[in-house]
C-alpha positions as CSV (number, residue, x, y, z in Angstrom):
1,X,152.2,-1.7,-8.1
2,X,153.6,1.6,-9.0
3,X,152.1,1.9,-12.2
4,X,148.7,0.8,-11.2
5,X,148.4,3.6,-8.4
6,X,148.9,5.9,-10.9
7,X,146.3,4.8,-13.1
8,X,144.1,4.8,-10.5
9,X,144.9,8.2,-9.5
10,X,144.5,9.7,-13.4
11,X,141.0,7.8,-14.0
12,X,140.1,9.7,-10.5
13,X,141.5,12.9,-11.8
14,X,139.7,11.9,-15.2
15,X,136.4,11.6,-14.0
16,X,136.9,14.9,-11.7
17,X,137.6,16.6,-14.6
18,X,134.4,15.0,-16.7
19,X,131.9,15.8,-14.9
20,X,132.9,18.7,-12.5
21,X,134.1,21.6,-14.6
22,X,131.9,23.7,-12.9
23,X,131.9,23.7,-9.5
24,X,128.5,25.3,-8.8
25,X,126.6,22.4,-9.5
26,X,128.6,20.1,-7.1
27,X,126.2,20.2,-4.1
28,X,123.1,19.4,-6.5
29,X,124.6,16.2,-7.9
30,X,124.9,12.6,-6.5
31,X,127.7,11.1,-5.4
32,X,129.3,9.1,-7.8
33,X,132.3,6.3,-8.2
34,X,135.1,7.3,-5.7
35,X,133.0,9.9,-4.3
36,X,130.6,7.1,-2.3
37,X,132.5,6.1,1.1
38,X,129.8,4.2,2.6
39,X,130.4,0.2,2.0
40,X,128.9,-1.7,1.5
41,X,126.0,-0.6,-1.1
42,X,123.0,-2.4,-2.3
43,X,123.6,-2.6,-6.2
44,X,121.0,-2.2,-9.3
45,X,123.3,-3.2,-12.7
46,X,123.4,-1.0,-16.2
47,X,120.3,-3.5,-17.1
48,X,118.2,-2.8,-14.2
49,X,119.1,-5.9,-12.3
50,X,119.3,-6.4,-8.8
51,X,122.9,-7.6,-7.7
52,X,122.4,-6.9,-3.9
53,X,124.4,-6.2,-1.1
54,X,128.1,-5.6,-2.7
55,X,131.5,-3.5,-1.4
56,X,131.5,-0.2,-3.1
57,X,134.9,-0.9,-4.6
58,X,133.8,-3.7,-6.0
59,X,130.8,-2.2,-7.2
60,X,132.9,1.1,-8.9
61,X,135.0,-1.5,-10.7
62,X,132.0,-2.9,-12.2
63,X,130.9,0.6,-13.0
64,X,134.5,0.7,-14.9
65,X,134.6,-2.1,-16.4
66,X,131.2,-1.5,-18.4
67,X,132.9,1.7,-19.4
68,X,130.1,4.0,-17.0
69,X,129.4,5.3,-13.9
70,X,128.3,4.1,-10.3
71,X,125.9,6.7,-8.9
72,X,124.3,7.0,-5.0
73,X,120.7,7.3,-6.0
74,X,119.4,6.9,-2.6
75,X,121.8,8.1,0.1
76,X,119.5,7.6,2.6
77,X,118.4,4.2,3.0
78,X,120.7,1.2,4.6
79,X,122.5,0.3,2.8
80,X,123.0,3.5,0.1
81,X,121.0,2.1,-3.3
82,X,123.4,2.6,-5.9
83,X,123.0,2.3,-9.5
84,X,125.3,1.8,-12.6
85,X,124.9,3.9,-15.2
86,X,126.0,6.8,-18.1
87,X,126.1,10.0,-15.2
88,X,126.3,12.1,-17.9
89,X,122.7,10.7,-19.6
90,X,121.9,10.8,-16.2
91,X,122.6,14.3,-15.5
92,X,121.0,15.2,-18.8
93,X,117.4,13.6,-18.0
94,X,117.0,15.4,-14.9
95,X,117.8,18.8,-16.0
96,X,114.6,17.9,-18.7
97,X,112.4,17.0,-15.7
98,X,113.5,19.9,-13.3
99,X,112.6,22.1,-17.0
100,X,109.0,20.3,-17.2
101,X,108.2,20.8,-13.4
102,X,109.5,24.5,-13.7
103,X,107.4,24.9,-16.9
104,X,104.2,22.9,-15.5
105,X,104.8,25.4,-12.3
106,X,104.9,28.5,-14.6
107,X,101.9,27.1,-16.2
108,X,99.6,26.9,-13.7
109,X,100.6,30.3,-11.9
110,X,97.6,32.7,-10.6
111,X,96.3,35.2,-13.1
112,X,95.6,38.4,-12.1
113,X,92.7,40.2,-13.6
114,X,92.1,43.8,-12.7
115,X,88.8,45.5,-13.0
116,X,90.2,49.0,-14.0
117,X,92.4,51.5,-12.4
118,X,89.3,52.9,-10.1
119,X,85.6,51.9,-9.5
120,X,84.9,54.0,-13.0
121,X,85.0,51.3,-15.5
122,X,82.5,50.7,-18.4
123,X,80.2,47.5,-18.0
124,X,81.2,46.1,-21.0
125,X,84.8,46.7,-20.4
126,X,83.8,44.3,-17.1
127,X,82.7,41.8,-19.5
128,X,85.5,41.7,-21.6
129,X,87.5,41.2,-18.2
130,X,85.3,38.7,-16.8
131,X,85.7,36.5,-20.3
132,X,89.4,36.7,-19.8
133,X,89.1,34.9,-16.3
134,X,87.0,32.6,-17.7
135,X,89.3,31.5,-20.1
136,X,92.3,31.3,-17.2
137,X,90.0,29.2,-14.8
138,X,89.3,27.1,-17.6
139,X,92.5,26.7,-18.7
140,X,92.6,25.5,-15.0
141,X,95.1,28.8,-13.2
142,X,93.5,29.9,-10.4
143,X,92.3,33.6,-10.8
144,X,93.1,37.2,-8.5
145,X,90.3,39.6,-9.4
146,X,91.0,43.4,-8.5
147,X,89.3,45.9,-7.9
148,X,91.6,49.3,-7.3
149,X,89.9,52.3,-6.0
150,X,91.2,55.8,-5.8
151,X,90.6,59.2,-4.0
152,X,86.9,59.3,-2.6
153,X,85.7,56.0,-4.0
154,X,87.2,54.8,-0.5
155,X,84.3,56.3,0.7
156,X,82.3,53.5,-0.9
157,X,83.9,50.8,-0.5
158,X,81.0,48.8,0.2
159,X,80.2,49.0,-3.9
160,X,83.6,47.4,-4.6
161,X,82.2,44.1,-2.2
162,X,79.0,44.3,-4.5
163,X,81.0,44.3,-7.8
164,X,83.4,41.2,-6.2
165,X,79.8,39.1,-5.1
166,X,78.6,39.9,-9.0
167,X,82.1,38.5,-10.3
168,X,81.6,35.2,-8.0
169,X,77.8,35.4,-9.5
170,X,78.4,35.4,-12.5
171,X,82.2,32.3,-12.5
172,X,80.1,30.4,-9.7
173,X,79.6,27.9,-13.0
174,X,83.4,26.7,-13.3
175,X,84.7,28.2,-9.8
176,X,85.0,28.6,-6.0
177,X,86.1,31.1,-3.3
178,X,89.4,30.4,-2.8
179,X,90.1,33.6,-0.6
180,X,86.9,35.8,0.1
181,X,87.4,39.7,-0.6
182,X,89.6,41.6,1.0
183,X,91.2,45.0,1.5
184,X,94.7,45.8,1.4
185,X,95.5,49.6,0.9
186,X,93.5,50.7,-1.9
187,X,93.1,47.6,-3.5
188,X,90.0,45.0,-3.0
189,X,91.1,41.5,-3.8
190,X,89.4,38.1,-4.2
191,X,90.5,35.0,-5.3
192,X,89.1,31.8,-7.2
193,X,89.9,28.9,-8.0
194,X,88.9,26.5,-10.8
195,X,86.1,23.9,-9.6
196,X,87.7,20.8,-11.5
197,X,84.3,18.7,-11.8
198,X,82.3,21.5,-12.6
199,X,84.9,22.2,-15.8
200,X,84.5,18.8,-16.6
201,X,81.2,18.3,-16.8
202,X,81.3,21.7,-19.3
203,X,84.0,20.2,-21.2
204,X,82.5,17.2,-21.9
205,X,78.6,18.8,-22.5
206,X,80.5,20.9,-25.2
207,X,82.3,17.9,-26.8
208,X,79.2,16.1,-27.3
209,X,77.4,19.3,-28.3
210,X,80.4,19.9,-31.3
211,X,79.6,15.7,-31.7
212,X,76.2,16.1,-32.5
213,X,76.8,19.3,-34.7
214,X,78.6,17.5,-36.6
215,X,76.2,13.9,-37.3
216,X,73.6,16.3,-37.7
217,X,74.8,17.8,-40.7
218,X,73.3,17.1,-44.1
219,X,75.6,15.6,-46.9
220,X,75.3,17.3,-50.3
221,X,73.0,14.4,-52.0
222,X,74.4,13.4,-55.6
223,X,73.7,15.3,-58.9
């Protein structure tokens, strides 16, 4: 009796030390093995199988037995759902899905595009600036246009609206108003947002555009 309390107390002291070396990440994770103190638990198997309404000890014993790990994957319903499985695979495969959704959110973050320092900026160096948030709503990032103006331009503020109603003019093709102009300080800001269906539709005329190209080109006849 002896001797199995004290194997029970170094596999607890085992898994303790397994899979929480650092402590910060303790209040992230799932509860696993002697860590779940509800009872009983409805159990899913290592092959996806549903075993059903079981007592957790019975249930972490399994977990030991198949040489893994019994993990409370939803805390929250009644009974706890709890699932057998490697925790440290486990652990592994979310950390790659928290990275995806981080990346996906980095992705798709608003672009800012800023028409100069001041009202004084070349036409064309407007069109090079208007290409680029073409190329972000396209790319499907919603897009902050600009416009800064300094000293007595504040005076004329009116000609910054007119410049942010040419920008919506001339993206109306592939976006919407997402926020309509407006001043903070000495900065005139407006924001769009990629129209979805609108992209599509130019997407796919250029794709068939690039098809056609292509069967319309003549093959080198024979010598």
């Amino acid at each position: 009796m002896l001797q199995s309390c004290a194997n029970s107390g170094a596999l607890l002291i085992a898994r303790k030390r397994r899979y929480f070396g650092q402590q910060e990440n303790i209040r992230k994770l799932p509860r696993i093995n002697d860590q779940i103190r509800k009872s009983p638990i409805r159990l899913i198997d290592q092959d996806e199988n549903m075993v059903g309404v079981v007592d957790v000890r019975d249930a972490v014993q399994m977990a030991f037995d198949a040489g893994l790990d019994l993990v409370e994957v939803s805390p929250e319903a009644d009974p706890p759902v709890c699932r057998i499985l490697d925790f440290g695979k486990y652990r592994y495969e979310q950390s790659k899905k928290e990275k995806s959704n981080r990346a996906k959110s980095k992705a798709l973050e608003m672009k800012e595009v800023r028409l100069g320092r001041s009202m004084k900026i070349d036409p064309h160096d407007i069109g090079i600036r208007m290409a680029q948030a073409r190329k972000f709503l396209m790319d499907g990032h919603k897009v902050q246009i600009v416009q800064n103006f300094r000293g007595r331009e504040m005076l004329h503020r009116e000609r910054g609206t007119q410049r942010m109603k040419d920008v919506i003019e001339q993206l109306a093709d592939i976006s919407k108003v997402d926020m309509v102009p407006r001043m903070a300080g000495r900065r005139l800001t407006l924001v769009l947002s990629p129209d979805k269906g609108k992209i599509e539709r130019i997407k796919a005329s250029q794709t068939a555009a690039k098809e056609a190209a292509t069967t319309d080109t003549p093959s080198k006849s024979d010598d």
